[in-house]
C-alpha positions as CSV (number, residue, x, y, z in Angstrom):
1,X,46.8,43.8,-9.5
2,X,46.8,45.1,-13.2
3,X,44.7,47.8,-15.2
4,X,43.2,45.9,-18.3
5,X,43.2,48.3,-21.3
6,X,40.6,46.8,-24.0
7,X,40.8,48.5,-27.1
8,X,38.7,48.9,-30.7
9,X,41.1,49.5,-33.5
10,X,39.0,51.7,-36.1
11,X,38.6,55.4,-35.0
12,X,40.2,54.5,-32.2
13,X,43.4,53.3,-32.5
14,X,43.8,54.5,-36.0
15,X,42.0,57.7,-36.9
16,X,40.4,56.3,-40.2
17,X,38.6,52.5,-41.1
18,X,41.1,50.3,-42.3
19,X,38.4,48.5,-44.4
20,X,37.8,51.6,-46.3
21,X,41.1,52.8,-46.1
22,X,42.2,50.0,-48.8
23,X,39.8,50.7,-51.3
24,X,42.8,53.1,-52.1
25,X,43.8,50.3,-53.9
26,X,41.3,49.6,-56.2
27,X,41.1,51.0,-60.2
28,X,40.5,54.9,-59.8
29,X,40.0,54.6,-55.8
30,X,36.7,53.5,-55.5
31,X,34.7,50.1,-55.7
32,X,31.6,49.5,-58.6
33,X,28.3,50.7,-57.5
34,X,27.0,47.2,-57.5
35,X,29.7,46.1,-55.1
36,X,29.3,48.9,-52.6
37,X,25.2,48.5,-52.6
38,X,25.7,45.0,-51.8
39,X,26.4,45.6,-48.2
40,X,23.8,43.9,-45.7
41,X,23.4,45.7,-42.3
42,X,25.1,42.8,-39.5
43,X,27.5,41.4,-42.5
44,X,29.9,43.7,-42.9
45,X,32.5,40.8,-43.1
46,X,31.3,39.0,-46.1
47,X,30.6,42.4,-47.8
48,X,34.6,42.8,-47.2
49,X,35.1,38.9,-48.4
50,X,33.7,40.3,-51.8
51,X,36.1,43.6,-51.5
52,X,39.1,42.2,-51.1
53,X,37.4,39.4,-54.2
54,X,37.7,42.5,-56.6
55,X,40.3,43.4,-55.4
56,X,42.3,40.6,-56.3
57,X,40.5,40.3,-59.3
58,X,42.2,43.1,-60.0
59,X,45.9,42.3,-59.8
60,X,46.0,43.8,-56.3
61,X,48.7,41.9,-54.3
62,X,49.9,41.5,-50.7
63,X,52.7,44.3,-51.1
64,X,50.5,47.3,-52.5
65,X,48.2,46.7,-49.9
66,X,50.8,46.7,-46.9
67,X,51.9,50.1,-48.2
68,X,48.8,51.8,-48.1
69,X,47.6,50.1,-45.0
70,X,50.8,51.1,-43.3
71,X,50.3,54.8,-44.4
72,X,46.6,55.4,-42.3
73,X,47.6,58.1,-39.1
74,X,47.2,57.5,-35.6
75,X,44.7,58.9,-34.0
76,X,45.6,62.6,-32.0
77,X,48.2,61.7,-29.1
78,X,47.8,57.9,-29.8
79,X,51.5,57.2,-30.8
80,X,52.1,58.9,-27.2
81,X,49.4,56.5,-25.4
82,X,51.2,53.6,-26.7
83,X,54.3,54.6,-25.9
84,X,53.6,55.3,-22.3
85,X,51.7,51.8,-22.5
86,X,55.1,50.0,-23.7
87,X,57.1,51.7,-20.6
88,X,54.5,51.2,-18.1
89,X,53.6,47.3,-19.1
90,X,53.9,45.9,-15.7
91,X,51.0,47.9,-14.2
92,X,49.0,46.7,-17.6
93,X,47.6,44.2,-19.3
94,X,46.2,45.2,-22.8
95,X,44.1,43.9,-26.0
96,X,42.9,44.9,-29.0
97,X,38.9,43.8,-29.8
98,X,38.4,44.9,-33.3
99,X,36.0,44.3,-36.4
100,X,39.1,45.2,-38.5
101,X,41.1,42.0,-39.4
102,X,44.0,39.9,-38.4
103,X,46.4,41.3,-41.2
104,X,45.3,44.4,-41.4
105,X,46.1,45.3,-37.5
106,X,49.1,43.6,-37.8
107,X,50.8,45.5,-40.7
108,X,49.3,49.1,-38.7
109,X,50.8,47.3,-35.7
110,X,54.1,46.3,-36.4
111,X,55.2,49.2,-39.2
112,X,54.7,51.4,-36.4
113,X,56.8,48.5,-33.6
114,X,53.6,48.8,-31.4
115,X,52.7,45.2,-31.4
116,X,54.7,44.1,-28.7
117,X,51.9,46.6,-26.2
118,X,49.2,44.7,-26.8
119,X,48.8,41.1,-25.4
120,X,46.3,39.7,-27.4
121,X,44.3,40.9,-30.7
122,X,40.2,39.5,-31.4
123,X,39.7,40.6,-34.4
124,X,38.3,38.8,-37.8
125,X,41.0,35.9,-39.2
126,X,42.4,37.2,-42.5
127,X,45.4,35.4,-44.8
128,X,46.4,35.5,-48.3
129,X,45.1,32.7,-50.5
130,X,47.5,30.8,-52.7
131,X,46.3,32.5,-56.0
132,X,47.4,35.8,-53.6
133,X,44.0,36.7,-52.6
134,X,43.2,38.0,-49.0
135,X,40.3,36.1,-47.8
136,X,38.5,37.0,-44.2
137,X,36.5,35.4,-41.7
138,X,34.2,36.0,-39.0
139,X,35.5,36.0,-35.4
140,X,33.4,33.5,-33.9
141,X,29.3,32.3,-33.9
142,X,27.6,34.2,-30.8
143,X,23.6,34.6,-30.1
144,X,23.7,38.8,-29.1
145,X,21.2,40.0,-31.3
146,X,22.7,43.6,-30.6
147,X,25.5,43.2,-32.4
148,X,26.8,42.1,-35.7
149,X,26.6,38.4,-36.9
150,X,30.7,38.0,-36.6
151,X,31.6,39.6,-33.5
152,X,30.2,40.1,-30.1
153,X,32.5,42.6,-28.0
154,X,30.8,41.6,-24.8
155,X,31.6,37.8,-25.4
156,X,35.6,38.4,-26.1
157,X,35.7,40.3,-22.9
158,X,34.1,37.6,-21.1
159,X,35.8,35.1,-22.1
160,X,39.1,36.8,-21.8
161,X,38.3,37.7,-18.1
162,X,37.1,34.0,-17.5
163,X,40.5,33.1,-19.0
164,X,42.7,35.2,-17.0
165,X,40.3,34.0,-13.7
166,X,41.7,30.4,-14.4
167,X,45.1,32.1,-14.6
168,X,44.7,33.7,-11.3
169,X,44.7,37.4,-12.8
170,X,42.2,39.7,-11.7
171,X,42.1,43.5,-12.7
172,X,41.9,46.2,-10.4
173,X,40.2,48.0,-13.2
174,X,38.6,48.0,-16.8
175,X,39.3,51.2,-19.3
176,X,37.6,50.4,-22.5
177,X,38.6,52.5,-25.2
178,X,36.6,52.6,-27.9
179,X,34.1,55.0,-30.3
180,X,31.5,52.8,-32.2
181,X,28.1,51.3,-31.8
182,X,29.4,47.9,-31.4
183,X,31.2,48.9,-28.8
184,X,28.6,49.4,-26.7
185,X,27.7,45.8,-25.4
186,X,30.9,45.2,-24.2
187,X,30.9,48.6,-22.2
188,X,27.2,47.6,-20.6
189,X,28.7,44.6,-19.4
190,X,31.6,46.9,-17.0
191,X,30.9,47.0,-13.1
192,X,31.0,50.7,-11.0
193,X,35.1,50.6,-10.8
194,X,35.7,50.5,-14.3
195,X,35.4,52.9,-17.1
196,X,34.4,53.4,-20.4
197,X,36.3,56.1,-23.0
198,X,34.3,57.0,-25.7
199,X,35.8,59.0,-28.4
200,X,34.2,62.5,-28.3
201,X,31.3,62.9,-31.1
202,X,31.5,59.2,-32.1
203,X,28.6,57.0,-31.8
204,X,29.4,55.2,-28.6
205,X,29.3,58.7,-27.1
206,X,25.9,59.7,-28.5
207,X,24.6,55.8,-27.5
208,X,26.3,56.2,-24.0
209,X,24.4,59.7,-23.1
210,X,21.4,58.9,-24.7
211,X,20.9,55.7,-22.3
212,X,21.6,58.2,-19.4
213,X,18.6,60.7,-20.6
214,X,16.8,57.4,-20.9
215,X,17.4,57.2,-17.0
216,X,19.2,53.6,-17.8
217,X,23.2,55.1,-17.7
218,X,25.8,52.6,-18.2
219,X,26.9,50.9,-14.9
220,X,30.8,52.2,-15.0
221,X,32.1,55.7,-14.9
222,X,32.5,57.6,-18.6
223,X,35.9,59.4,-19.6
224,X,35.1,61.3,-22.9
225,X,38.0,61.7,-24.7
226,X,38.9,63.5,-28.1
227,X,42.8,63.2,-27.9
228,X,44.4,60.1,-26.5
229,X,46.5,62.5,-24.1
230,X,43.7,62.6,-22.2
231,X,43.9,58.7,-21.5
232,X,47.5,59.5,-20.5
233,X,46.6,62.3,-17.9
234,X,43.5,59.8,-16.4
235,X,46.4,56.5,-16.8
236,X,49.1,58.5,-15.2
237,X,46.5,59.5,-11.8
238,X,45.7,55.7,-11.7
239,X,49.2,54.7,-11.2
240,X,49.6,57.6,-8.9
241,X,46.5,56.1,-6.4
């Protein structure tokens, strides 16, 4: 039996948001006033729809915004978790669940020949129009009023899991990696032998030990973590047992 890995992408994998990260691109580096206030709280995606709009209203094309997407860092000792991820891909089974977007993660992904780790990628449907501008979607239609209108964490994981069932793969254990409030359904939904890894002084942190002085603590153990290293050391013990 395998270890699933499920990871976010933002602040996690990378140590920035690659939707924020490419208003580099834009005239002087930063977006119109009106344009920036017009985000709704839940619709984050649309907001980007109008983004990446100016954007290309703006003569901004495909190849100017692979080279600043492909220049975001890692996150500390991430390049090394990967790595050790690649070598070790026959004790795990790994995906990315990310409110990013399909291009984006696989520029990041692929400039850095880390896209053959991960075995599958949820994240929002982006492509490049035929007048050249990048258009985005939402992942999927769900009914979890905890999370935002395009993507429910929890619901990719289950379905995944279901998935694999069908397939005949079960996991020994879950490690979800991730450090934002949306990752929080999905890591309610873990049983006692799996774990969630919030990044240290992130919001899935704060949400994770408030619910415990709230005397209603997640159901899985809690790794905290502020440098992915420390995923290796717990990864490497696993394998050990």
């Amino acid at each position: 039996m395998k270890f699933l890995l499920v990871f976010d992408f933002d602040h996690t994998i990378i140590d920035e948001n690659s939707d924020t990260w490419i208003v580099k691109c834009a005239p002087e580096k930063k977006l119109p006033n009106g344009l920036r206030n017009s985000y709704r709280p839940g619709h984050w995606t649309e907001y980007m729809g109008r983004v990446f709009a100016y954007l290309g209203d703006n003569g901004i094309r495909e190849d100017e915004m692979q080279r600043t997407m492909t220049t975001i860092p890692f996150t500390a000792g991430m390049v090394d978790l990967l790595g050790f991820i690649g070598e070790n891909k026959e004790l795990f089974d790994c995906i990315i669940v990310s409110d990013s977007n399909t291009v984006f993660i696989d520029w990041i992904l692929k400039a850095a020949d880390f896209h053959e780790v991960f075995d599958e990628v949820f994240t929002n449907p982006a492509a490049f129009s035929s007048t050249g501008y990048l258009t985005v979607q939402n992942f999927h239609a769900h009914h979890c009023a905890k999370c935002p209108k395009n993507l429910c964490k929890r619901k990719v994981l289950k379905e995944f899991l279901d998935k694999q069932l069908e397939r005949g793969v079960s996991y020994k254990q879950i490690a979800y990696i991730g450090d934002g409030g949306n990752d929080l359904c999905p890591v309610m939904f873990l049983k006692k032998d799996d774990i969630a890894m919030p990044r240290q002084g992130y919001t899935l942190e704060k949400k994770i030990s408030q619910l415990a002085q709230d005397l209603s603590p997640v159901e899985c153990s809690v790794l905290v973590w502020s440098s992915a290293t420390d995923i290796i050391s717990y990864l490497k013990l696993l394998i050990k047992e």
